[in-house]
C-alpha positions in Angstrom: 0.0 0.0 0.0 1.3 3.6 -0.9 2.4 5.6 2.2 0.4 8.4 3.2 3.1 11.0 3.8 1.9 14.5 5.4 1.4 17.3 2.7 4.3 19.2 3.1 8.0 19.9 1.3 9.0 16.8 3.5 12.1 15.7 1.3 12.5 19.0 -0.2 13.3 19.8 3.4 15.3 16.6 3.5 18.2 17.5 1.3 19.1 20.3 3.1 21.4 20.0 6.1 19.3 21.8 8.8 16.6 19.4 8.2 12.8 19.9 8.8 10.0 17.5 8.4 6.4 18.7 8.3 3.2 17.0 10.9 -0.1 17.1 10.1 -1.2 20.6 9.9 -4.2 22.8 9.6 -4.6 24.4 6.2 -4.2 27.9 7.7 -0.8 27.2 10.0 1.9 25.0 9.0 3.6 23.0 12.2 6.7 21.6 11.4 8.3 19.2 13.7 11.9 17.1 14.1 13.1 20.4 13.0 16.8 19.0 13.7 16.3 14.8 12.4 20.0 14.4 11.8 22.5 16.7 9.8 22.8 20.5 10.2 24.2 22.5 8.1 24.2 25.2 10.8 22.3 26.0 13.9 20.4 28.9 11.8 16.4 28.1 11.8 15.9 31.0 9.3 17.9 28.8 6.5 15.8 25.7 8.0 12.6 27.5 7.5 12.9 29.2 4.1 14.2 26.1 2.6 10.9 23.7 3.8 8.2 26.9 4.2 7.1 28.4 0.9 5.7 31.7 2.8 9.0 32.2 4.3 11.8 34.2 2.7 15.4 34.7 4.4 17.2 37.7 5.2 21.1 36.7 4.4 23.0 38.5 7.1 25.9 36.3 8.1 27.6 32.9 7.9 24.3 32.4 11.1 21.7 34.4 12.7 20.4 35.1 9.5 16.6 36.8 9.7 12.8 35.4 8.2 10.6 36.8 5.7 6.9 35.6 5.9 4.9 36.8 2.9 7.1 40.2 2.4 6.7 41.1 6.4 9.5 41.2 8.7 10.6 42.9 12.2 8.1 43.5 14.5 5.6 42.9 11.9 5.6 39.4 12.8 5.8 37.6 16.2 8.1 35.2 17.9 8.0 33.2 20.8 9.9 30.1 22.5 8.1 28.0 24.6 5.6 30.8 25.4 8.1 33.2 26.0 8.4 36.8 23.5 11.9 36.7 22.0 13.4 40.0 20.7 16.7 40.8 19.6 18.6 44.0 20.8 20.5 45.0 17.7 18.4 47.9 15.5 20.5 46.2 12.6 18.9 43.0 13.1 22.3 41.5 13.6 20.8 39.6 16.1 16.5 38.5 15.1 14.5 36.9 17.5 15.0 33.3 15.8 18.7 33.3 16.3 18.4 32.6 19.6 17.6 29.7 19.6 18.7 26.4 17.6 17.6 23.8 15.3 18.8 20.9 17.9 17.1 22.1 20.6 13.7 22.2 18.6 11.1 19.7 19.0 8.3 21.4 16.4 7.3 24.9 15.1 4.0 26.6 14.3 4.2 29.1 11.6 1.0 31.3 11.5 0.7 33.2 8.2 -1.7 36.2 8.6 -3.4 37.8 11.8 -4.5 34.6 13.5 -3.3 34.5 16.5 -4.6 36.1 19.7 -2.1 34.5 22.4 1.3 36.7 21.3 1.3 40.6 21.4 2.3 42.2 17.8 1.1 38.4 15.6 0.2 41.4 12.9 1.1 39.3 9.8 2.3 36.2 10.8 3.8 34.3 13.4 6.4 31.7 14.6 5.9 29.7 17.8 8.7 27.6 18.9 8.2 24.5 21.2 11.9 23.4 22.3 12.0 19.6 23.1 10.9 18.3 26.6 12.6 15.8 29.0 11.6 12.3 28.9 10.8 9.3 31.4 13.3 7.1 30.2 17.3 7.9 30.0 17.6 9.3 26.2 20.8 10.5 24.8 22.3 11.5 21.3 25.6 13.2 19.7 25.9 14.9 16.7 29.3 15.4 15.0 29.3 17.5 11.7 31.8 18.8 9.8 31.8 20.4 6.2 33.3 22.7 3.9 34.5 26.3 5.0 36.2 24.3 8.4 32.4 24.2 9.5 33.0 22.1 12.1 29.8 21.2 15.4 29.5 19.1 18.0 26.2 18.5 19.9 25.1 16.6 22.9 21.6 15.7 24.8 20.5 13.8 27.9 17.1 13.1 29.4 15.6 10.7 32.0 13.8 11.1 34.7 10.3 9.3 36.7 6.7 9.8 37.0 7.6 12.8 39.7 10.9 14.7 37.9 12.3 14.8 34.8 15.0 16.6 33.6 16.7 17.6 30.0 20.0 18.7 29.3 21.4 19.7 25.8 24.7 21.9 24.7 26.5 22.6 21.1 29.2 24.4 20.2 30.1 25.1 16.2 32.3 27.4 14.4 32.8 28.3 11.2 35.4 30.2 8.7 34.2 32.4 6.2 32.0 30.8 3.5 32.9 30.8 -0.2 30.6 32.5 -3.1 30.5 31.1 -6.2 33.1 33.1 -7.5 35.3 32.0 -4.5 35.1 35.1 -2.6 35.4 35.1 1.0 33.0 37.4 2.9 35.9 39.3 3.5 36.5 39.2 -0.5 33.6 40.5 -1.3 33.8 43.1 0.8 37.3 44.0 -1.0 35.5 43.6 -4.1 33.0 46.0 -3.5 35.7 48.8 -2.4 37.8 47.7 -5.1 35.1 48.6 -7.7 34.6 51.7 -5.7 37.7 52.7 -4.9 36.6 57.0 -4.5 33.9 56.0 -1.5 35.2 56.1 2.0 32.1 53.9 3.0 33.0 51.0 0.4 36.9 51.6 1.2 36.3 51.7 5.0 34.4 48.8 5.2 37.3 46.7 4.2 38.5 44.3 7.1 41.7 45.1 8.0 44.6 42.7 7.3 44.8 41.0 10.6 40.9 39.8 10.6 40.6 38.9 6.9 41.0 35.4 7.2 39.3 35.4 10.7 36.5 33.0 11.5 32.7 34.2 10.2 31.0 33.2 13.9 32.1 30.4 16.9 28.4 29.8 18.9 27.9 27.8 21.9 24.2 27.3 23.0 23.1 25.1 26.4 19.7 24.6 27.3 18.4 22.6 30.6 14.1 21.6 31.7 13.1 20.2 34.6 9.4 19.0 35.0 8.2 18.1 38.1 5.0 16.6 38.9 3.5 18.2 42.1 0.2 16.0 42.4 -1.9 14.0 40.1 -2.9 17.0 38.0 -0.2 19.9 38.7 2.9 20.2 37.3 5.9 22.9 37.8 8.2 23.4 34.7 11.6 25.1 34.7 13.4 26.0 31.6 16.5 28.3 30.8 18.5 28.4 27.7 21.9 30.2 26.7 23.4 31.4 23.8 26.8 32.4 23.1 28.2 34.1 20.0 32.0 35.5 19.4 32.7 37.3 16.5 29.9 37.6 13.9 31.0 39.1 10.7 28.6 41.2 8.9 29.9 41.4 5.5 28.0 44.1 3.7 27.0 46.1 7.2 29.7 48.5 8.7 29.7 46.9 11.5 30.2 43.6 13.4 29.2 41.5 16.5 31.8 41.6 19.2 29.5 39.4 20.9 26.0 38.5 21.0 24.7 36.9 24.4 21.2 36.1 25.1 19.4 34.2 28.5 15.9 33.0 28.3 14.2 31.9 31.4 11.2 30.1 31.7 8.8 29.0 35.0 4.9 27.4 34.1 2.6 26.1 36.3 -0.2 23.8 34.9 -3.2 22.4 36.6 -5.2 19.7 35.0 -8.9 18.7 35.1 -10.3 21.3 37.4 -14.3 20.0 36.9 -15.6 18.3 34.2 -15.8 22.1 31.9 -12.6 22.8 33.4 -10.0 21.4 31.5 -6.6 22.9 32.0 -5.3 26.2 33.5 -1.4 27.2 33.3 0.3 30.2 34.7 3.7 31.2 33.1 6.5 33.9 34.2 9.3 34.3 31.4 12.4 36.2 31.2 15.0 37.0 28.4 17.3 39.6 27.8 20.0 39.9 25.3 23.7 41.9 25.3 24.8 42.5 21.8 27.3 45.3 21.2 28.6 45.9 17.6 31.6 47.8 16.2 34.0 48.7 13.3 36.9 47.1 15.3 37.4 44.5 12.7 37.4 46.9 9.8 39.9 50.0 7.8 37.5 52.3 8.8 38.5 52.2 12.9 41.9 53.4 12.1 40.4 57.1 12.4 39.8 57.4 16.2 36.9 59.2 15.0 35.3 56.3 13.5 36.4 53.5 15.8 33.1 53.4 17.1 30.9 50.3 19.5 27.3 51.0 19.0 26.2 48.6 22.7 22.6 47.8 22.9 20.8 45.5 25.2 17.0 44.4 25.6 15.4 42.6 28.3 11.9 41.4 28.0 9.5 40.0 30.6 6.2 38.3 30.7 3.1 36.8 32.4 0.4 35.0 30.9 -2.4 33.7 32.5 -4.7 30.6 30.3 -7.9 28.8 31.1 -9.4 26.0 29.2 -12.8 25.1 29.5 -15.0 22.4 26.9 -18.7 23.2 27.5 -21.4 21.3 24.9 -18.6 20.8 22.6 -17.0 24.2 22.9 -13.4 24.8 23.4 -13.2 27.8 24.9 -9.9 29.4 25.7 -9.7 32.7 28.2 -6.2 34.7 28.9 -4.4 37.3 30.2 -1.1 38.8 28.8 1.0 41.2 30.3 4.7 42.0 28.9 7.5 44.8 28.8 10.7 45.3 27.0 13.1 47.7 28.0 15.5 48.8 25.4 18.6 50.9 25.0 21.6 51.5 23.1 24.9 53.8 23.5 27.7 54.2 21.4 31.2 55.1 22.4 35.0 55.2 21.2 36.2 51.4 20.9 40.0 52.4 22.1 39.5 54.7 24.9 35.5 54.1 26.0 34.2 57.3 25.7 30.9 57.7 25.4 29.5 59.1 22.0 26.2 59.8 22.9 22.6 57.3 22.5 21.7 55.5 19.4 18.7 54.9 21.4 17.6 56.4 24.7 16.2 53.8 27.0 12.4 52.8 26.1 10.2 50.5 28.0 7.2 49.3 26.2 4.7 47.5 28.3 1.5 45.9 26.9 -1.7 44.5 28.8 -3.8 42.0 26.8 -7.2 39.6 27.6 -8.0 37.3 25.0 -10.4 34.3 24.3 -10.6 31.8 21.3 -13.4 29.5 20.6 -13.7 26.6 18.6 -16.8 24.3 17.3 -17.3 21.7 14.8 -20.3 21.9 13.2 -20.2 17.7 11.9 -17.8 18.9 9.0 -17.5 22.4 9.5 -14.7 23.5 11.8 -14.8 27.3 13.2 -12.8 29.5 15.5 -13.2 32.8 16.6 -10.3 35.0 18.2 -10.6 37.9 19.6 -7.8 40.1 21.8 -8.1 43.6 23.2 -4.4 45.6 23.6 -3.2 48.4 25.5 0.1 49.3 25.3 2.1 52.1 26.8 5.5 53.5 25.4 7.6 55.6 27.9 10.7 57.0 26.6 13.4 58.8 28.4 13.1 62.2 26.7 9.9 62.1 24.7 6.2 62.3 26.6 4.7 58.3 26.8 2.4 57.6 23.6 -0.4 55.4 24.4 -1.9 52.8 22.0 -5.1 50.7 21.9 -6.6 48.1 19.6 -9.0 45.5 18.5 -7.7 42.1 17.0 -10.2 39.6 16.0 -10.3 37.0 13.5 -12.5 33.9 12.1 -11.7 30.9 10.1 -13.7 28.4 8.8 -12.6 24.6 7.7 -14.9 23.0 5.8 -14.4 18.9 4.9 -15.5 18.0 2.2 -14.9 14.2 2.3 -12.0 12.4 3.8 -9.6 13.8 1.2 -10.4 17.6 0.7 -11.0 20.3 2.5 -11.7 24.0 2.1 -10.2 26.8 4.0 -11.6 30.7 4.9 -9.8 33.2 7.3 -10.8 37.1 7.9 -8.6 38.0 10.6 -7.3 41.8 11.6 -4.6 42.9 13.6 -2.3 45.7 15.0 1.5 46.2 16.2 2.8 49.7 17.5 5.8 50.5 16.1 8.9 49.8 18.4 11.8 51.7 20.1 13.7 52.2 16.3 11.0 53.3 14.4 10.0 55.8 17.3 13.5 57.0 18.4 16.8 55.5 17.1 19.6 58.1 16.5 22.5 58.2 13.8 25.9 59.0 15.6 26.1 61.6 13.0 22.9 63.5 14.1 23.4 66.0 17.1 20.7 67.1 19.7 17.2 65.8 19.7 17.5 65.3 15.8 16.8 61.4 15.6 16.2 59.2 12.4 13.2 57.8 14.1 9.7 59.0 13.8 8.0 59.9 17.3 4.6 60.7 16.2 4.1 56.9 14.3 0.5 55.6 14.9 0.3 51.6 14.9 -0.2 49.6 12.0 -3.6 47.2 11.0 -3.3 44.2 8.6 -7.0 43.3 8.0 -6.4 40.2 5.4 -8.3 37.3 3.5 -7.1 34.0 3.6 -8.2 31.3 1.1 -6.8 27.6 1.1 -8.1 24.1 -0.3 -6.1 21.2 0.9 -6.6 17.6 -1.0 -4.7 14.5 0.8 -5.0 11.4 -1.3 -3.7 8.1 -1.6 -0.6 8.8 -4.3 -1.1 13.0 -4.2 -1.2 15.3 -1.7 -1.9 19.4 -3.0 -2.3 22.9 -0.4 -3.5 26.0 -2.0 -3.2 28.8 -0.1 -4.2 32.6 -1.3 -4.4 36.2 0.3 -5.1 39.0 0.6 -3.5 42.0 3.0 -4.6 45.3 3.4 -2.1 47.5 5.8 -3.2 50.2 7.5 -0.2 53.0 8.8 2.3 50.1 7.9 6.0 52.2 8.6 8.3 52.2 6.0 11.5 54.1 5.7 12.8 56.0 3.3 16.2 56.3 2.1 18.4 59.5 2.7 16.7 60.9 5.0 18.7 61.5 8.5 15.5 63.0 10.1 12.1 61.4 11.3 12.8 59.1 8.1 10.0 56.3 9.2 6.4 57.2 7.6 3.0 56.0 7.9 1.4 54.2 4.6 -1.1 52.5 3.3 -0.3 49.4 1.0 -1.4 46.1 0.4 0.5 42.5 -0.4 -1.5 39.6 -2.5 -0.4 36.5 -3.2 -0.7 32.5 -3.4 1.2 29.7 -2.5 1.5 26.0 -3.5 2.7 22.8 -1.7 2.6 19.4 -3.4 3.6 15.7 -3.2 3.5 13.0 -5.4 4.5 9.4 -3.7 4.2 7.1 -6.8 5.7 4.0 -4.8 6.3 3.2 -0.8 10.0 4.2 -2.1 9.6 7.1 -4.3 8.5 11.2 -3.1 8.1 14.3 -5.6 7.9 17.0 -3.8 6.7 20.6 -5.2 6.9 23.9 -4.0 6.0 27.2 -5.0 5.3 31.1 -3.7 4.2 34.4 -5.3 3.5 37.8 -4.2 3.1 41.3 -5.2 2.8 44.1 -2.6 2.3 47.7 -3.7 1.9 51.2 -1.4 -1.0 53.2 -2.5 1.0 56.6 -2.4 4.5 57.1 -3.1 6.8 58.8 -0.4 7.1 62.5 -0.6 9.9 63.5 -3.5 9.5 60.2 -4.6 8.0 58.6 -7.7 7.6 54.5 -6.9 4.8 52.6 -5.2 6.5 49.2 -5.3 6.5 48.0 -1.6 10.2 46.5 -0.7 11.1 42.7 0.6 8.3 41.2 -2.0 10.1 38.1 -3.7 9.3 37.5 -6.9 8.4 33.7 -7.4 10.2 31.3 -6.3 10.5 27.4 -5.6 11.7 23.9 -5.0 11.8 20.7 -6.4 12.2 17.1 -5.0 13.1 13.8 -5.9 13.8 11.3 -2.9 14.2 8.0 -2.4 13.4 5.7 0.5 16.0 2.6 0.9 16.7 -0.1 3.7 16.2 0.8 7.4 14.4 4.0 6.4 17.8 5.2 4.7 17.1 8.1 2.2 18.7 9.6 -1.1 17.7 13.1 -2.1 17.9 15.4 -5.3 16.2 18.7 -5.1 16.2 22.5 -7.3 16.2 25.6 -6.1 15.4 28.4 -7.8 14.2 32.1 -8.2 13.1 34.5 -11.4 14.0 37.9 -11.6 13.5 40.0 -9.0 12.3 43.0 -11.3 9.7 44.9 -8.8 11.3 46.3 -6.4 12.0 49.6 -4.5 15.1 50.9 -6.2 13.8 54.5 -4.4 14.7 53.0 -1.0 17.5 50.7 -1.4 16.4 47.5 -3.4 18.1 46.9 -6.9 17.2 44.3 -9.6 18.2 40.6 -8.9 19.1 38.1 -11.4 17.2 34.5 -11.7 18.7 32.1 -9.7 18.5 27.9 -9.4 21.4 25.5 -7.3 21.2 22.0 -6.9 21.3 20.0 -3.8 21.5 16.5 -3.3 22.3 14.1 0.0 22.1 11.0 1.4 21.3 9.7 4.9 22.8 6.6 5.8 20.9 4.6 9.0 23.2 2.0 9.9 21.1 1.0 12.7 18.8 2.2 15.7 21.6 3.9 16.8 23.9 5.4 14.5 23.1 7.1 10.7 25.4 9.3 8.3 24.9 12.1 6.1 26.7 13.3 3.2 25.3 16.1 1.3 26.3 18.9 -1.1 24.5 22.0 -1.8 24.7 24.7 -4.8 26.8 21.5 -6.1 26.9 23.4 -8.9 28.6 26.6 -7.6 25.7 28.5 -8.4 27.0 32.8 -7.6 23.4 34.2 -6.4 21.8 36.8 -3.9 18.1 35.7 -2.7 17.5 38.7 -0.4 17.5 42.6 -1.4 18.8 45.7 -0.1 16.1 48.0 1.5 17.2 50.7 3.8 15.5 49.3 6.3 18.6 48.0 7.4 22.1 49.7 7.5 24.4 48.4 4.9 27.7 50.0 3.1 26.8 51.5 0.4 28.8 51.8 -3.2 30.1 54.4 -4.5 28.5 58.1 -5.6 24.9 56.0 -6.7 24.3 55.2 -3.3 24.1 51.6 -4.5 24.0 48.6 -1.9 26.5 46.2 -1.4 24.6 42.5 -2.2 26.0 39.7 0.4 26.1 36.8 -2.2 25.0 33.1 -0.6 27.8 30.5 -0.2 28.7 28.8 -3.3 29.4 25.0 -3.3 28.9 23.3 0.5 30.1 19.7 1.1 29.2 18.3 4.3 29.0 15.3 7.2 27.3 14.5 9.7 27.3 11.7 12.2 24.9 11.1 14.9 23.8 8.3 18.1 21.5 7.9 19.9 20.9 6.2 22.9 
């Protein structure tokens, strides 16, 4: 009998190192679980995500802690969350996203929520990614992981668990470095930094971004990560869980930013209280505190331009976030009914001062606390083969800034979706959901060392941004096929953009709107044999263009893009992978505001995963085994990168060329 694999880019997934296989899933989320089966490329999720997700484009930013795209929306226009707990990086170059910090090996599954459907997280405006990180076991477990690949990539990984009925307790650590990757061409990141100035050799940005000679062969990132749980069972229907996680990171080079990541250290705390089976209506209540904060200073240290005492600058930010949130399940007559409170605040703050002698320059970004109060309920009924749920969440959120009055922010989020089966094997999908984010610390307040005074490149007087979207979907799960549909529609209210050049109050309200349709399929003609299809498109356009401006095109839209996947299933569940890659041209675009025109693009992958036995498999794996010289992701202003030459042109980071790796791993 032909296996009945989930619909999903399972083996597309597969032939990449950071592997991600996808559960059974809801036509309007996609959960994705055993996030790190076996080989890893890197630690990154973003590369993990984009390569299995069609909705999700990444952000290339380094050799790791690269950022995520879903459907053209990034930053604070979509949410993330470990275990419950709001992530959020402290760098206002994104040096360090919210998903870096925390890796594949740790992860048991993740949820990613495309569109305004979730009422649990403050600021899920246009989508969402909820992280559950793998929980201790009963039994003694145990596994290693040994990789090693080209570019001296070189990990090693560990995990315990065991426990009773009364405690249990996880513990996991990695470490992994990495030199410089390899473009096509064969340039370093540090050669394409040289490139750039070399074909720009009048612009003292280009020039002075140029590592100096001492750090051009020196390592692209070294990252160390530990993670411990304990569960304990406090009676029959309670239960206390601990969590804390640490991450680690020396050394990041940012090749086509100005400047790098001394370090980037982040803690995440975690305490949840559950309590089971209340009455017969009362099903579950949990009660969680969470804690993370992050220290992440970056500087020109590594590069020409810190020769000028002037210009050997640290730009030292750090962000702390905490968090209580209160749930209560009930089932009444066949309705789920969930009721909540959320409270959170992040404090953020930034200064910059001289590398060499520490004196202080002045605040990139004067300390902010934001603090938001939420209650929110979600019900959910089957109507015999209709499925509905209804979410609502009422926000009130309060900025206080050091030197501005407080602004004070209110909204509405609500949202409906409808699954209706229409046999076994298909099923129909309808969202209408709307939400709201206010904009954060940056947008409101960040300063440019160059500006004096009050003068900032932020925008005080933003008001909050409203997605109010349509979501269409149609899912068919058959014997030999499996197909998901997916189509929408967003309409953004306020949404901030910034606009290039500008040195003062540069973030501006607009109105836009993104459309778009994706496509997962699999074909499993044999027990052996998986084709797997993948496919996104979107176009996203603002309805006015910026003042002394001429273009509407809205920036970070892809074009279309894909994957395709042959695999191949052998003895003792042993697989062999072939897979394509590929992007058309990325021809609208916000040239305005920092994007340029991207060429087409397709690399080939292909691996194989060798199980030996229950307790130890091999992988070897190449990707771009063609040497492929590409850039997926664009250069809007919304992030700080050097420039070239007297156009104002951005420097593109090209992705690594041709990647050989291996992986061992046993478990116990």
């Amino acid at each position: 009998m032909i296996k009945k694999i989930t619909l999903s880019l399972i083996t597309s997934s597969m032939i990449f190192a950071a592997e991600i296989e996808l559960s059974p899933l809801n036509v309007e989320a996609t959960i994705i679980t055993e996030v790190a089966k076996n080989a890893q490329l890197s630690a990154d999720l973003a590369q993990a995500l984009s390569t299995s997700v069609p909705s999700i484009d990444m952000s290339r930013r380094s050799g790791i802690a690269n950022d995520i795209l879903i459907r053209g929306q990034t930053r604070d226009n979509i949410s993330v969350s470990v275990d419950g707990t709001k992530v959020q990086g402290a760098c206002v170059n994104r040096m360090d996203p919210p998903i870096s910090h925390i890796i594949t090996s740790q992860i048991q599954d993740v949820e990613v929520i495309e569109g305004p459907y979730d009422v649990e997280n403050f600021g899920t405006m246009s989508g969402g990614v909820k992280i559950k990180t793998k929980k201790p076991t009963k039994g003694v477990k145990g596994e290693a992981n040994l990789a090693y690949g080209a570019f001296n990539y070189l990990k090693f990984g560990a995990s315990a668990s065991g426990g009773n009925d009364y405690v249990r307790m996880l513990v996991s650590a990695s470490t992994e470095s990495s030199n410089q990757y390899k473009d096509g061409n064969g340039n370093t990141l540090a050669g394409q930094i040289q490139k750039n100035a070399d074909a720009n050799p009048s612009d003292r940005t280009a020039t002075g971004a140029v590592l100096k000679q001492k750090y051009k062969n020196m390592k692209a990132y070294t990252k160390s990560s530990f993670m411990t749980k304990m569960f304990i069972k406090l009676a029959q229907n309670q239960e206390l869980r601990l969590g804390y996680t640490a991450n680690r990171s020396d050394g990041i080079l940012y090749a086509n930013t100005k400047m790098d990541a001394v370090y980037d250290n982040s803690n995440i705390y975690n305490v949840k209280y559950i309590l089971k089976n209340l009455s017969d209506s009362y099903k579950k209540l949990s009660l969680q505190y969470y804690e993370s904060d992050v220290d992440h200073p970056m500087a020109t240290k590594f590069r020409v331009s810190s020769k000028n005492p002037m210009m050997n600058n640290t730009n030292h930010l750090r962000t702390k976030m905490q968090g209580v949130k209160l749930k209560n399940n009930f089932e009444v007559a066949n309705y789920k009914l969930l009721v909540g409170l959320d409270g959170s605040q992040r404090y953020w703050a930034g200064n910059y001062y001289n590398t060499s002698t520490k004196a202080p320059r002045g605040q990139s970004l004067s300390a902010t606390t934001t603090t938001n109060m939420a209650l929110f309920t979600k019900l959910d009924k089957s109507f015999d083969a209709l499925d509905m749920s209804f979410g609502l969440r009422y926000n009130s959120t309060q900025i206080i800034h050091a030197n501005s009055e407080s602004r004070n922010y209110t909204s509405l989020n609500a949202n409906l979706i409808n699954t209706y089966h229409v046999d076994e094997e298909n099923k129909l999908f309808l969202g209408i959901g709307r939400a709201s984010r206010v904009p954060d610390a940056r947008e409101l307040y960040f300063r440019n060392i160059k500006n004096t005074g009050t003068d900032t490149v932020g925008t005080a007087n933003l008001n909050q941004t409203t997605n109010t979207e349509l979501d269409l979907g149609y899912e068919l799960q058959g014997e030999m096929i499996g197909l998901k549909v997916k189509g929408f529609y967003s309409m953004l209210h306020n949404y901030i953009y910034i606009q290039k050049g500008k040195l003062l109050n540069a973030f501006h309200n607009v109105n836009a709107t993104v459309y778009g349709a994706e496509l997962s399929a699999s074909y499993y003609p044999t027990d052996e044999l998986t084709l797997d299809l993948g496919a996104s498109y979107k176009l996203g356009n603002r309805k006015k263009s910026l003042a002394g401006q001429t273009g509407t095109n809205l920036a970070n839209i892809a074009p279309l893009r894909g994957t395709l996947n042959l695999s191949y299933e052998y003895m003792n569940q042993s697989v062999a992978s072939m897979g394509v890659r590929a992007s058309e041209t990325w021809k609208k675009y916000d040239g305005e505001n920092g994007e340029q025109k991207l060429a087409a693009w397709a690399v080939l992958d292909m691996k194989v995963r060798h199980r030996f036995n229950k307790v130890f498999d091999f992988t070897l794996g190449a990707n771009n085994l063609l040497n492929a010289t590409y850039a997926q992701s664009n250069t809007y202003a919304n992030l700080t990168l050097v420039t070239s030459g007297s156009t104002g042109k951005i420097m593109l980071l090209n992705e690594p060329g041709r990647y050989i790796y291996t992986n061992l791993n046993a478990k116990f």
